[in-house]
Steps between C-alpha positions, in 0.01 A plus 500: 500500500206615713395790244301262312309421839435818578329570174368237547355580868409900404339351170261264683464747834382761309291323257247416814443812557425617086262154476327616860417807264389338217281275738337802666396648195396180369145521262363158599566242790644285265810762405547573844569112611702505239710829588501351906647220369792636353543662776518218707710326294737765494478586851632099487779551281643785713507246748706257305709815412551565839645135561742472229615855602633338853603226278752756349577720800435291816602825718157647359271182703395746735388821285364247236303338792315834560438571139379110473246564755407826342427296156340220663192737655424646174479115367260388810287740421480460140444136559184605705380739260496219184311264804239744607435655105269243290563448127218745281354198274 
């Protein structure tokens, strides 16, 4: 039942870290909002991965709550990146 989660969770977990890539080696300002994004979005999914995870195993609340906080930093900061970085017109 909870394999599909945890796909899930690794899927979206380590996809912030490949789009952080992309976004560092990003040619224009324009790709790289993009790429943060994504990553932000992601780092928001692993959230809601996270959730439905204690959803399925309530004994894991208190690992889950670690590795929610631990997903929710990346996702601050990425937030403040996308405010502080101007669209290229």
């Amino acid at each position: 039942m909870t394999n599909r989660l945890i796909d899930q969770l690794v899927g979206a977990g380590t996809s912030v870290g490949a789009n952080y890539c992309e976004a560092d080696d990003a040619y224009s300002r324009n790709e790289f909002r993009k790429y943060i994004c994504i990553c932000k979005k992601e780092a928001r999914e692993t959230k809601f991965q996270l959730r439905m995870v204690v959803r399925a195993v309530p004994a894991s609340k208190a690992q889950a709550r670690v590795l929610w906080q631990e997903a929710r930093e990346p996702h601050l900061i990425f937030a403040a990146i996308l405010r502080k970085t101007p669209r290229a017109e």
